[in-house]
C-alpha positions, 0 to 999 in steps of 0.5 A: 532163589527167591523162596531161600532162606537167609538169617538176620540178626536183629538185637538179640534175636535170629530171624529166618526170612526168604531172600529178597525180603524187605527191610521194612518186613523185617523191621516192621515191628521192632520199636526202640525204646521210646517207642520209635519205629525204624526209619532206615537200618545198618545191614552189616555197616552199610546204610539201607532204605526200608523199600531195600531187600536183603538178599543174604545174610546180615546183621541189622542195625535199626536206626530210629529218629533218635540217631542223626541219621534217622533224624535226618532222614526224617526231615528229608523225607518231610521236605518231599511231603511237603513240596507235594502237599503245596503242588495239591494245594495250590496247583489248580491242574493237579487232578487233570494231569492225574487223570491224563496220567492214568488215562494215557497208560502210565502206571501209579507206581512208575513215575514218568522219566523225563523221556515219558513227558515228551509226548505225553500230557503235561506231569504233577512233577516238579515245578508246574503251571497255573491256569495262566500258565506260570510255573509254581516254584517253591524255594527253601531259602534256609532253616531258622529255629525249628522250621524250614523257610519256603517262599512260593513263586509263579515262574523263576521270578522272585519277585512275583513272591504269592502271598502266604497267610494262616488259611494256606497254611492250613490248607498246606497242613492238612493236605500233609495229614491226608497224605500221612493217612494214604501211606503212600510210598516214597519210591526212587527210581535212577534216570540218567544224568541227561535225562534227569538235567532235561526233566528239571529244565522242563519243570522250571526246577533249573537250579537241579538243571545246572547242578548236574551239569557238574556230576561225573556220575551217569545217573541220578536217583530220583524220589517220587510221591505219587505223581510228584518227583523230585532230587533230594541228597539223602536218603527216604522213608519207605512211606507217608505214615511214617511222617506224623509229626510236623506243622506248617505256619505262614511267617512274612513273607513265606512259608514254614514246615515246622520240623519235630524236636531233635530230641523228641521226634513226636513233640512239635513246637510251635513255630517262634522265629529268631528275628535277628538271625532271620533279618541276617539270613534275609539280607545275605539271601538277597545279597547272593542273588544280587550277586548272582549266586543263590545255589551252588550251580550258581557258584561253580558257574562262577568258577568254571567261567572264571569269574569266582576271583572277582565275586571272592574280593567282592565277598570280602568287601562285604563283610569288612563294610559289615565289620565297620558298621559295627564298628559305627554303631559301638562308636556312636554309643559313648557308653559302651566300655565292653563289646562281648562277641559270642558264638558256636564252634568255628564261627571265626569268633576270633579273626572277627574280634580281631577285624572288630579291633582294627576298625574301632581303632578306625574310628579313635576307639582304642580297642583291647582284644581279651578271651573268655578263657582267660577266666577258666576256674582251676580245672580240679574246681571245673564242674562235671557233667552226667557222665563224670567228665569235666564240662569245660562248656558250662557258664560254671566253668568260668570263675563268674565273680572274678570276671564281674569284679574286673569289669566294675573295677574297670569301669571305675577306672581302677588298674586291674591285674588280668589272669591268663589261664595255663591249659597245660597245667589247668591253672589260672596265673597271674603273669604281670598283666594289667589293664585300664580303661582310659575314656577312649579304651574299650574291653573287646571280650570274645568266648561262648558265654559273652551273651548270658545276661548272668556273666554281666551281673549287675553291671550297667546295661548300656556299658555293654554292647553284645555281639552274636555271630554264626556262619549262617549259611544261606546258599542251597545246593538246589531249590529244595536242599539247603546246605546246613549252617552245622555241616559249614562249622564242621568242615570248618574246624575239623580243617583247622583241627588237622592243621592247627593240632593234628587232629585227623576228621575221625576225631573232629567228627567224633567230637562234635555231637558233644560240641553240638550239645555244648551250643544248644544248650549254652550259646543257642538259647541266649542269641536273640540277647545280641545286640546286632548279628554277624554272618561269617559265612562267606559265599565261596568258601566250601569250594575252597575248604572241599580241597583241604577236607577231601583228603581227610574224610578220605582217611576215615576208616571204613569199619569206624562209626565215623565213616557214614559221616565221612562218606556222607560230607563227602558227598556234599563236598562232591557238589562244589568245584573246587579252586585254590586258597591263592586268591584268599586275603590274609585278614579273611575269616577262612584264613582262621581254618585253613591257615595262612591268617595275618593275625595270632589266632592260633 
């Protein structure tokens, strides 16, 4: 019965609140400790939305923007404001169909199913019409620095891109402002996959179209905001007041929702791209759609029909021609003595330092691989981080001297004894290496330090020349969900974790906000010093790597803390139709994590 009473822990006190009481009634006013309002809860493990009520008794977790998942959460839901926000601005049929709307008997609270639409006016949902008929189609193309990347189009032509500038922005922004005031619900209703696949043909969203043809799953959840409806892999807020913070800029030729800091939820930088990651992601965006392949439909189009093992060597191509454009560049600099290659976690640092070598040898530059490593202090001198434990990625941690001595030594052709560090015995030795520079010879440097100006001291700028790479992933599951560049590099190491050190995914998962912390303070900051950009990321690779980390995620256990995470990944993975490693060249960059790479990275 609706009137019985449950119990509900929350921190430390009881509640006693009558069955099918909702989460946000529960919550409503708890605040962490800075201050936060609750975005989601944990009601006895399992994750919850607001507009969820509970209907026995449980323990709940509140999670706020502090929590990843909250945060995550946060910018989802922020997404949602936004398509919204620009469907009002810019679509000039938006107060009508509201009007036919109500006109026509449909409830506020009820958006219209695909089914609604077929005799009825034309629905403020999805991707609609202008004036001359054309569909407005926004595209998030990928994240760069602390903003989501939009170009808006009229129909699914991409080149009949409209121009964006500071007054649309505006505009954008303070339509958000007024939805934010309206505290208007976020609902979410399920439709069937047949249903929900015909909608997305009819509003012009046929990414979302195709990427249901490959669910198993007979329905879909489907978000609505007001008269706008849409898919998104995620989770909501219950309402529009609980997204205050955001801005919204005009950049090129785009669009930017400007997302809070991590964090701080309430603290909003202003909007400052990373030029040369930018330039990167742009051409790899454009690459795909030459291609063909812009979204993970797109991708497991490729494979159903066949085609994937043409488009996996044509991927590969690409990145060697890259690779050997490098290779270019640093040859034609007479200069240049050292190449320092830098890079967050299962970035494939490694194989590209090895690929770098074999096309400077290409081009009668005699390369010498070296790692960062190498250079480690002795363990009992390493520097300890806020929690007493040794921090292993500091610039600190590296004996600095020692690595700038070596380097001018070599430069002034002196013959130089070349440490490799003991990680058994947490020790530097000394093994009877030596290294020297003759003209042709060039020092391939690789570790996560490679781009702070600090480690090269006063040697001569023009020695150097420094390398950025990332697997900047730039296909989207569909129009407005983008895959993160951090979930590729997580799945990534924690398949080589298990194969290489029989590390199992709870570990790996459990690890890597700490690796995560690690890159935003020491390798994020110092990206924009590179010289030029690499992208590792290849175009097929999760469809191969979901068939090594399945398994694994599988086998985290579900009363673990790690197993939201698990179960989230492996939703994600769900996406991709998988295909075998067979067709996987021995010198690939995801040879590095799955196993089987023709160099010693290892």
């Amino acid at each position: 019965m609706e009137d019985d009473k449950i119990t509900v822990r929350l921190d430390n006190e009881t509640l006693s609140v009558p069955a099918g009481t909702t989460y946000a009634e529960i919550v409503r006013d708890w605040r962490s400790d800075k201050g936060y309002p609750a975005l989601l809860v944990l009601a006895d493990g399992r994750l919850r939305e607001l507009h969820k009520k509970a209907e026995r008794s449980c323990t709940v977790v509140p999670l706020t923007a502090d929590d990843h998942v909250g945060m995550d959460t946060y910018k989802r839901s922020l997404c949602l404001l936004f398509l919204r926000a620009v469907h009002d601005v810019l679509d000039d049929h938006a107060g009508k169909q509201m009007r036919a709307k109500k006109a026509d008997g449909q409830p506020d609270d009820l958006p219209r199913t695909p089914a609604d639409q077929k005799e009825a006016p034309a629905d403020h949902t999805g991707e609609n019409a202008d004036s001359d008929g054309a569909q407005l189609h926004i595209v998030l193309q990928f994240t760069n620095s602390n903003g989501y990347f939009f170009t808006l189009n009229r129909g699914n032509n991409t080149e009949s891109t409209l121009p964006v500038d500071d007054t649309l922005a505006a505009r954008v922004r303070k339509r958000m402002r007024e939805l934010v005031d309206e505290k208007l619900p976020i609902r979410k209703h399920s439709v069937s996959t047949t249903d929900a696949r015909e909608f997305f043909r009819k509003t012009g969203m046929l990414d979302k179209e195709q990427l249901f043809r490959y669910r198993i799953g007979s329905h879909v959840n489907l978000y609505s905001l007001g008269d706008y409806q849409d898919y998104f892999y995620g989770y909501m807020v219950a309402d529009t007041s609980y997204l205050k913070y955001f801005d919204v800029a005009a950049y090129r030729q785009g669009i930017v929702l400007v997302i809070p800091d991590a964090k701080d939820y309430t603290h909003v930088r202003p909007f400052h791209a990373y030029e040369k990651i930018f330039d990167i992601q742009t051409k790899s965006e454009k690459w795909g759609e030459t291609l063909g392949i812009s979204s993970v439909a797109d991708l497991n189009n490729y494979v159903r029909d066949g085609r994937i093992g043409h488009d996996l060597l044509v991927a590969e191509a690409l990145q060697e021609s890259n690779v050997a454009a490098i290779a270019e560049k640093i040859r034609e600099q007479k200069n240049i003595k050292f190449v320092m290659i830098a890079g967050p976690s299962s970035s494939g640092k490694t194989t590209f330092s090895r690929r770098l070598s074999i096309q400077l040898s290409a081009h009668g530059v005699m390369p010498h691989p070296i790692s960062l490593d190498n250079f480690y202090r002795d363990r009992n001198d390493c520097p300890r981080d806020e929690n007493g434990e040794y921090d292993y990625e500091c610039l600190e941690a590296l004996d600095v001297p020692l690595i700038q001595k070596t380097l001018r030594d070599l430069i002034d052709g002196k013959d130089v004894a070349m440490p490799r560090f003991n990680f058994i015995t947490g020790k530097p030795e000394y093994r009877g290496d030596h290294m020297k520079l003759g003209e042709n010879d060039i020092l391939v440097i690789e570790g996560i330090h490679g781009l702070n100006d600090r480690l090269i001291g006063s040697l001569p700028r023009e020695c150097v020349y420094r390398i950025y790479i990332s697997a900047l992933t730039t296909l989207n599951i569909d129009e407005h969900n983008h895959i993160s560049t951090t979930d590729g590099r997580l799945i990534r190491r924690m398949v080589r974790d298990y194969m290489t050190r029989g590390t199992n995914a709870q570990e790996t998962i459990q690890r890597w906000p700490s690796v995560r912390a690690g890159e935003m303070k020491y390798i994020f900051p110092n990206q924009e010093n590179a010289d030029c950009v690499f992208n590792s990321a290849l175009i097929y690779e999760l469809s191969v790597l979901k068939v090594y980390a399945e398994p694994l995620l599988f086998q985290v256990p579900e009363n673990s803390p790690e197993f939201l995470e698990a179960k989230r990944l492996l939703k994600f993975l769900s996406y991709f139709v998988g295909i075998p490693a067979d067709g996987v060249p021995a010198n690939s960059i995801l040879r590095e994590f799955i196993g089987g790479s023709c160099f010693d990275v290892y």
